[in-house]
Legacy VTK file of the C-alpha trace (Angstrom):
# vtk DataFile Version 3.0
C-alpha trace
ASCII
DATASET POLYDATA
POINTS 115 float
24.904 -61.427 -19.839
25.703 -58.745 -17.412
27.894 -55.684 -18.647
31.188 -55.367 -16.848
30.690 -52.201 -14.597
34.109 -51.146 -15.388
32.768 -50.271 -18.737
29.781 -48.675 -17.920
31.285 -46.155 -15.545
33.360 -44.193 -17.946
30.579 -43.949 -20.174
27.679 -42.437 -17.596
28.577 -38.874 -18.077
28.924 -38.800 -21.883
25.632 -40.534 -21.313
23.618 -37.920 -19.059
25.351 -35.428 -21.397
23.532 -36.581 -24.420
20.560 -36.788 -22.688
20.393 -33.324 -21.524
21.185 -32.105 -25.244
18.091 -32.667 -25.524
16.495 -31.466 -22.845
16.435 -30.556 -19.353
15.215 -33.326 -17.089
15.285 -34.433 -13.557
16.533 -37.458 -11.433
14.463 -40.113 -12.373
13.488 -39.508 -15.550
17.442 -39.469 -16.951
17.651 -43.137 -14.770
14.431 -44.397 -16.981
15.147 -42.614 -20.381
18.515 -44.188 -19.872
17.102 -48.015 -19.068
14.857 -46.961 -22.138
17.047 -46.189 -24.810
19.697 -48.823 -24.172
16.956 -51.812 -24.422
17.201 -52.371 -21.076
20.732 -52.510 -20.473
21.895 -50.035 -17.783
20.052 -49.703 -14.754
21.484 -46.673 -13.003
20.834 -46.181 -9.671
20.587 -42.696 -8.058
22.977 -43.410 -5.436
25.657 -43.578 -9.223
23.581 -40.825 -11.036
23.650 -37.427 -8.130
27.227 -37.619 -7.539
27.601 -37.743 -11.044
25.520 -34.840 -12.187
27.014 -32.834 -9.206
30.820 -33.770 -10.700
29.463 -32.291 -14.015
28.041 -29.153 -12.310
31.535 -28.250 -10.700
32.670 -28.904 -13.901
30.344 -26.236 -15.109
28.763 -28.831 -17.621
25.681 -28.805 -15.912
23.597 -26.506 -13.674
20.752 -27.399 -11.992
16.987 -25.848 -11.036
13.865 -25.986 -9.722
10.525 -26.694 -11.100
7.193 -27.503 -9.033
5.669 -30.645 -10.546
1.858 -31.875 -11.267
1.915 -33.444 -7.507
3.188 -29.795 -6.307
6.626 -31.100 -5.022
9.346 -29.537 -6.633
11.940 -31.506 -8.608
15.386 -30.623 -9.252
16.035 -30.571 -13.201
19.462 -30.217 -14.800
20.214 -28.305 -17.756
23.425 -29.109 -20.238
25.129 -25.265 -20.543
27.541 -24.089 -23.333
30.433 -25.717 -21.464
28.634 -28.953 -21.262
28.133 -28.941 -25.013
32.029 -28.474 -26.004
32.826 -31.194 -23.305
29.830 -33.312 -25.158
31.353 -32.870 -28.689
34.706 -33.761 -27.083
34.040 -36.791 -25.186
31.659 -37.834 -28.447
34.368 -37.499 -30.247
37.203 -38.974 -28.419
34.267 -42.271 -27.728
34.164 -42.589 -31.375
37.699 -42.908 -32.043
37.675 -45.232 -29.156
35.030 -47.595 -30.145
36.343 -47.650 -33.872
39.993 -49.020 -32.616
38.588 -51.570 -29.837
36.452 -52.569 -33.074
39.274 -52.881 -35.470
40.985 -55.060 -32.554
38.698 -57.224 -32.506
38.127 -57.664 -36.195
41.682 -58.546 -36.448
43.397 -55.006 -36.824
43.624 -52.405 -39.362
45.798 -54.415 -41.385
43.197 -56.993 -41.512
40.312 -55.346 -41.914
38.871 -55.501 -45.566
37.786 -52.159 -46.577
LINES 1 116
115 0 1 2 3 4 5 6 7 8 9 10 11 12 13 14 15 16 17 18 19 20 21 22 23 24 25 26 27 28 29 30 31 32 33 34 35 36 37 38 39 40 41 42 43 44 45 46 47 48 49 50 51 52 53 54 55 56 57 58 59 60 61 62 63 64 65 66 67 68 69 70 71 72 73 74 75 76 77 78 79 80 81 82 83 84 85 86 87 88 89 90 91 92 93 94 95 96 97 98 99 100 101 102 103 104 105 106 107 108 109 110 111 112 113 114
């Protein structure tokens, strides 16, 4: 089953966020580590990814470099910065509380729930 893209899109940046907690990393490898991690499930293109990270670096979540590579050309990599991690702890936490209430929905409500 395919994931409703409406879903995915809200998500992306808390995504690439967590990633880059981590550590810095270019293009391509954020699209595979992605595909990676979530068994397969989201296939971002770079045509969705680049507009993205440059939202985040006006944002100042996000600032970019460069750094020459094995092959000699040099790739851009992006690196989370202080703002980036308050916005990541933020949208974390406002996800969470998201996620538990669509759950408890769907379990019946919190009235319903055993616990």
């Amino acid at each position: 089953m395919e994931l409703d893209k409406s879903l995915v899109s809200g998500s992306m940046g808390l995504l690439v966020m967590k990633l880059l907690e981590e550590k810095d990393m270019y293009g391509y490898q954020m699209i595979e580590e992605l595909k990676k991690r979530s068994d397969d499930t989201f296939h971002l293109k770079a045509g969705s990814l680049y507009p993205l990270l440059h939202g985040l670096e006006e944002k100042g979540c996000v600032c970019a470099y460069e750094q020459d590579a094995v092959t000699g050309k040099p790739r851009r990599y992006y690196h989370l910065t202080e703002q980036g991690h308050r916005t990541l702890q933020e949208k974390e936490a406002s996800w969470n509380q998201y996620t538990r209430a669509v759950n408890l929905v769907l379990k019946g409500g919190a009235c319903c729930v055993a616990g």
